[in-house]
Each structure stands twice: as structure tokens, then as C-alpha cells.
C-alpha positions in Angstrom: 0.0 0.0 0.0 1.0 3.6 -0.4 1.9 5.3 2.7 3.9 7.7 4.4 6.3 4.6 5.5 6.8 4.3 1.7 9.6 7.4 1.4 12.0 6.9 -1.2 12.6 10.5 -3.1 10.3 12.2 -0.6 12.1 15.8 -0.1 11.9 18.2 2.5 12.2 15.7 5.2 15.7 17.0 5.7 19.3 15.0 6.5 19.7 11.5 8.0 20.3 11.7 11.8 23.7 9.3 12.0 24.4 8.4 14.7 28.2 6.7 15.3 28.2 3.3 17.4 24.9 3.5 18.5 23.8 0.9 20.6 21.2 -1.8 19.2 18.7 -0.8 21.8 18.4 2.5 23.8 15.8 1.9 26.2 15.1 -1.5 28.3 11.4 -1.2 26.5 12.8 -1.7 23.2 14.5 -4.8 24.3 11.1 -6.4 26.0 9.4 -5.4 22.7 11.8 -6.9 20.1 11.4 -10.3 22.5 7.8 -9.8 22.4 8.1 -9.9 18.3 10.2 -13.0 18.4 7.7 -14.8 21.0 4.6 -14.0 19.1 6.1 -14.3 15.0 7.9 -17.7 16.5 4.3 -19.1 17.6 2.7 -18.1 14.5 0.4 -15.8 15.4 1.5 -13.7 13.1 4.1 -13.5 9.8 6.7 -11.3 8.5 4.9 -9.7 5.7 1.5 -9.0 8.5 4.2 -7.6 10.5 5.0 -5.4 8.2 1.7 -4.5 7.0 0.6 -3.5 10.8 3.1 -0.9 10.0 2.1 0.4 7.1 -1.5 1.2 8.7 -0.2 3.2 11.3 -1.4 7.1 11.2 1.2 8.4 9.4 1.9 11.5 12.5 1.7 8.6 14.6 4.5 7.1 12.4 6.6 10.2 11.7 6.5 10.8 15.3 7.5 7.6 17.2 11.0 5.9 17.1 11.6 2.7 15.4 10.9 -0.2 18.2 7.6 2.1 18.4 6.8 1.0 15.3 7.1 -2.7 16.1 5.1 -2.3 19.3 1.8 -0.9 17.3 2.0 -3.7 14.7 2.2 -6.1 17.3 -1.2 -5.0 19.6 -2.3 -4.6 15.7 -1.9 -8.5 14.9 -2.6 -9.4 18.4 -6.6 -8.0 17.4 -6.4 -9.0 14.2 -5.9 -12.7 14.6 -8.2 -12.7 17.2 -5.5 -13.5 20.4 -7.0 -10.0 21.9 -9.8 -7.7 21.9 -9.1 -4.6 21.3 -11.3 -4.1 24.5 -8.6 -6.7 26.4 -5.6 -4.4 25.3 -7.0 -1.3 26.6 -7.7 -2.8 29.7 -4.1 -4.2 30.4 -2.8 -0.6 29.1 -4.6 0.9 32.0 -3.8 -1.5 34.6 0.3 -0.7 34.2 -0.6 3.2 33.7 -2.4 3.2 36.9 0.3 0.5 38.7 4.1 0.8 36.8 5.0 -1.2 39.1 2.9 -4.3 38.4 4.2 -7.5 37.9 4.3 -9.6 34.1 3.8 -12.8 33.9 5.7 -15.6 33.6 6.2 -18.8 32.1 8.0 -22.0 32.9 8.0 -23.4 29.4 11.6 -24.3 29.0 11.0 -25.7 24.9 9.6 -22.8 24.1 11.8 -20.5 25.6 14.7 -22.7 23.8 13.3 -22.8 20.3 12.6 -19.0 20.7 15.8 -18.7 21.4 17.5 -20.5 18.9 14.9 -18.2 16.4 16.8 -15.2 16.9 20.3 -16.0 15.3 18.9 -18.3 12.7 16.6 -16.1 11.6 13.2 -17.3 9.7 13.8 -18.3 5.6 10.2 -18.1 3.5 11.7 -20.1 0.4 9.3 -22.6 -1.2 9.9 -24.5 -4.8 8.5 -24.4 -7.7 8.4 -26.6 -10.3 8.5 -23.5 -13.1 11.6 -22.1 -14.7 12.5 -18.5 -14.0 10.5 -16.1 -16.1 13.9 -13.7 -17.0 17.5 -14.3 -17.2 20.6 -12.3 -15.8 20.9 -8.8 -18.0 17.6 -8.9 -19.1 16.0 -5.2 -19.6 12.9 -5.6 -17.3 10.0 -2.7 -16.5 8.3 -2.1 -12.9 4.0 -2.4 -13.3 2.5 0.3 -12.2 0.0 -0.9 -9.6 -1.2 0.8 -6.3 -2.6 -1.7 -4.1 -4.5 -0.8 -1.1 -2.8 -4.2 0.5 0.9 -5.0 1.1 3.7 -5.4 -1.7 7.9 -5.0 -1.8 7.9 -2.9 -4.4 8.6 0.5 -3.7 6.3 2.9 -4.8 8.9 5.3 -5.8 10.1 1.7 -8.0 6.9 1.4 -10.0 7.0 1.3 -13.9 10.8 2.0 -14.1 13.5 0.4 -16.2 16.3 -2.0 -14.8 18.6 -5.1 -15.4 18.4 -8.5 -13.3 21.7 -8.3 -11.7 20.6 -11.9 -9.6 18.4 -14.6 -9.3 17.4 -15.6 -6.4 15.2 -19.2 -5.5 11.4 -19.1 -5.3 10.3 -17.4 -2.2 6.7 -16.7 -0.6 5.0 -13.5 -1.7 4.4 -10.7 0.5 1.6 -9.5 -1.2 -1.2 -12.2 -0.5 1.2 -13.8 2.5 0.5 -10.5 4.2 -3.4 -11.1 3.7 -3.7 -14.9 4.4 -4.3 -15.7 0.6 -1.5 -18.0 0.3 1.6 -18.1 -0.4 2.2 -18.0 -4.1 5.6 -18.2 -4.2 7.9 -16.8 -7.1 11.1 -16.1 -7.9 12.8 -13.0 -6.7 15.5 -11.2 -8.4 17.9 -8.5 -7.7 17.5 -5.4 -10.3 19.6 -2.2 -10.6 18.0 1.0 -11.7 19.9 3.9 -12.1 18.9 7.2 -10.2 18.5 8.8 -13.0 15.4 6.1 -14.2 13.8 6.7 -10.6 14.0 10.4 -9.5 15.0 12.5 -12.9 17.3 15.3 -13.2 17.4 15.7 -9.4 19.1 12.3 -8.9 22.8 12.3 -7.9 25.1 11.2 -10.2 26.2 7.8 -11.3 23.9 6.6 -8.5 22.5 2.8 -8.8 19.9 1.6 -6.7 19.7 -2.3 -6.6 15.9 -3.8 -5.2 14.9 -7.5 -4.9 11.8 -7.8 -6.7 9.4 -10.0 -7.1 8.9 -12.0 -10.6 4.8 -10.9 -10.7 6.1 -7.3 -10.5 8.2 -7.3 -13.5 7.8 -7.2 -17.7 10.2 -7.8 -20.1 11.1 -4.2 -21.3 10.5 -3.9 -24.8 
């Protein structure tokens, strides 16, 4: 979907704020959140692309003004509601109890499996490949073209990325896509591959020069360019 999380050749938001050897986390909550992603994604109640998607339908001040790990903590009580693990009536409930006592105690669990396959999540990571028994549509240095779509759902195609010109650079195996993963329409996987564009091709005169910007796209997002 198009939103304001979507800002690739936006201007006027001025200069990236770097910040040298910053830590990975600078508040405790940020640490109980990101474990609170990796206990609920690594039970299932939720994937990677409705993760991402419960970002994309935040307000967008509510977006432009919270920090990152923010961000994960609102599409979290999102999915939590969504896939029914909640109410929304529950969530508000709990949120007052710790505003009216900070000091009240979480729960616990003794699960010890869990805990350990949770765990053992976090360095692994999760991998959403799935074969196909089709051939890849395009081959390496083929002149491919971006549709032009604007779906009110989730996609990996930048909108600043749609109907623009590029070469496959890479070709990666078949994996699930976000697009109806996101939505619980399956998981229609496809191949991905990795495409260069030139600035130029995405933002006009304004570009910098010589810049390249590579994106791995999805196979239902690209045409051979004529």
C-alpha cells in the first residue's frame, strides 16, 4: 500500500540523523518489545509480511513521530486484534492497569521448549523459500520494466520503483510472496531477483550522479522491457 512509510525520493524531510556506534537498543522497553516480536512471529500468530503490514497502517503522524521499536510495538497490539489472540477491549484494559500501577508485575512462564526454540529463532533467523516446479521467467541482463500498480494491500515494491526500467543483476530461489502472504491468501511463491536502476530512471534530473539503486523484486512485478 502507499503510505507515508513508503519514502523513497520524498524531499523536505531533511538529512539522516547518523548516529556513530549506536547501541542496538536505547531503552530496556525496546529490548522487551523486540522479545515480544520474536515470542509472538515464532508461535505463528502472526508472519513477517503481516508484520509489516501492521506498519504500514499506522497514522502516518503517529509514524513520523514515534521511534523505530515504536513501530514494532503498534503492529504487534495490531496483529494481536487481528488474529483474534486479543480484543481490542482486552488491550485497553491491560494498558490501563500498568498506567495506573508501573510497578505491576508480568507474567511468567516455565516453558523451557519454548523458551529454547525461541531462542534458537533469533540467530537463525526465519527463511520463507518454497519450490516451484517452473523455470525462471527472466534471465541475468535482461531489460525488465516495474508495473504500475497501487494496491491498497501489502507489496515489496517501492512505490517510488513502479514502472521504471532496470537489469536483473541476480536470481534468487522461489520465495513466498508478500503480497497475498501479508493477507492470508497464500503463499504463491515466485522467484525474486535482484534489479539495478539507475537514479536517474527513478528520480530525474534531481538524482545524484552515477547513482544505482539495486531492489529484490518479485517475478509478478516485472515485464520484459521492450
Amino acid at each position: 500500500m502507499n503510505g507515508i512509510h513508503d519514502i523513497g525520493g520524498f524531499q523536505g524531510l531533511g538529512a539522516i540523523d547518523y548516529v556513530a556506534d549506536e547501541p542496538i537498543f536505547d531503552e530496556d522497553w525496546e529490548r522487551q518489545v523486540f522479545a515480544l516480536h520474536v515470542a509472538m512471529s515464532g508461535q505463528g500468530i502472526y508472519n513477517i509480511d503481516q508484520f509489516r503490514h501492521g506498519i504500514e497502517r499506522m497514522h502516518p503522524i503517529h509514524y513520523l513521530g514515534s521511534p523505530y521499536y515504536e513501530h514494532w510495538l503498534a503492529t504487534i497490539e495490531d496483529n494481536l486484534v487481528r488474529s483474534g489472540t486479543l480484543t481490542k477491549s482486552e488491550l485497553n484494559e491491560m494498558v490501563q492497569r500498568f498506567e495506573s500501577d508501573p510497578d505491576l508485575g508480568l507474567s511468567s512462564s516455565d516453558d523451557s521448549g519454548l523458551a529454547q526454540s525461541l531462542a534458537d529463532l533469533i540467530p537463525r533467523g526465519g527463511w520463507t523459500d518454497e519450490a516451484i516446479s517452473e523455470q525462471p521467467l527472466f534471465k541475468l541482463d535482461d531489460r525488465v520494466k516495474t508495473r504500475n500498480f497501487h494496491p491498497t494491500g501489502h507489496t515489496r515494491l517501492p512505490r517510488y520503483a513502479r514502472a521504471k526500467s532496470g537489469v536483473i543483476k541476480a536470481i534468487y530461489p522461489s520465495l513466498v510472496l508478500p503480497d497475498t502472504n501479508a493477507d492470508n491468501q497464500g503463499t504463491n511463491p515466485a522467484y525474486v531477483y535482484n534489479v539495478e536502476f539507475s537514479g536517474l530512471e527513478l528520480w530525474g534530473d534531481s538524482a545524484e550522479s552515477n547513482t544505482l539503486v539495486r531492489l529484490d523484486l518479485w517475478q509478478g512485478y516485472l515485464l520484459l522491457d521492450a
